[in-house]
matplotlib code that plots the C-alpha trace (Angstrom):
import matplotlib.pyplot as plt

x = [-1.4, -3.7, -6.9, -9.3, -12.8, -13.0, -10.5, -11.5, -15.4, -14.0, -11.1, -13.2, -11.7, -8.1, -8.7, -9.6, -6.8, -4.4, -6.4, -5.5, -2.0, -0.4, -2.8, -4.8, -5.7, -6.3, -8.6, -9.0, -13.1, -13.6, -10.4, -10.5, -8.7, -10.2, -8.2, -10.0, -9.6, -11.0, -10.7, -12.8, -10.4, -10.4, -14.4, -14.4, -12.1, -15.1, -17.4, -16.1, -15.1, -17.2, -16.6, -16.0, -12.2, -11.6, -13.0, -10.4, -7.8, -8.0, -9.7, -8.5, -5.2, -6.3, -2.7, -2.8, -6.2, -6.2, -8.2, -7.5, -10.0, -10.3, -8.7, -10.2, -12.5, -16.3, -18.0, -20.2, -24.2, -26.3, -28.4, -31.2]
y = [-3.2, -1.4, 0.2, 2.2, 1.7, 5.2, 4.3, 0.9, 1.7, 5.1, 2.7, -0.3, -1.5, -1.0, -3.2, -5.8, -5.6, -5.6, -9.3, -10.6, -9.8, -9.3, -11.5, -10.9, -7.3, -5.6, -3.5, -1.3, -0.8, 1.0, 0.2, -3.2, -5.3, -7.5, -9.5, -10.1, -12.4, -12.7, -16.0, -15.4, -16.4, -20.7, -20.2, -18.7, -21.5, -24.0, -22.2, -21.8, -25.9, -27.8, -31.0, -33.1, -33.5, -29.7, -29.0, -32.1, -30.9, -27.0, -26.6, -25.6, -27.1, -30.4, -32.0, -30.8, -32.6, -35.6, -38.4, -41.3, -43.5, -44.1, -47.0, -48.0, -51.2, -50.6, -50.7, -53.5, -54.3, -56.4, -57.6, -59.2]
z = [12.5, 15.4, 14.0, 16.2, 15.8, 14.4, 11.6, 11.0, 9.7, 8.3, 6.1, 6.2, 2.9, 3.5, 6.4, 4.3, 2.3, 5.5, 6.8, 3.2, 2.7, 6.4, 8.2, 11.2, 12.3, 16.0, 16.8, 19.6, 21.1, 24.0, 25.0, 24.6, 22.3, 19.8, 16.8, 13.8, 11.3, 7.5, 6.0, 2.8, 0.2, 1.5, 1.1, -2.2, -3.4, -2.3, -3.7, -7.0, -6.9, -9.8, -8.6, -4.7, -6.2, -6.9, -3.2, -1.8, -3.7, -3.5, -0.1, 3.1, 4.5, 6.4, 7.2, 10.9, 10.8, 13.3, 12.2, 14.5, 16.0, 19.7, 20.1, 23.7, 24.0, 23.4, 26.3, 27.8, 26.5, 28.5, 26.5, 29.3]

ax = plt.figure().add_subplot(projection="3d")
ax.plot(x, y, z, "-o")
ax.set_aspect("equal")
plt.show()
């Protein structure tokens, strides 16, 4: 959905509610355009975590996380 400025501050809460449920929202400044993007729900789930397992297992989405090493040779010391 497009908001303009004007509409956005003047419905600031229903474009909340549009970010959570339809995703990200555009919004039109001076004729520019600008996406937004509220990702408060992932951050409440951390917050509310009791324990380092509850924030592993009901945190953010990590799978697309890439966590190889660098294989290349470590460089070279001299030691003198």
């Amino acid at each position: 959905m497009e908001w303009t400025f004007q509409d956005a501050t003047e419905r600031f809460e229903e474009l909340i509610e549009h970010a959570l449920t339809d995703g990200p929202q555009r919004l039109i400044f001076d004729g520019d355009e600008l996406e937004i993007e509220i990702r408060i729900v992932e951050r409440e789930k951390w917050r509310s975590a009791r324990s380092l397992k509850e924030m592993i297992l009901y945190g953010p989405d990590l799978s697309g996380l890439d966590l190889s090493r660098d294989q290349s040779p470590m460089r070279e010391f001299d030691w003198e």
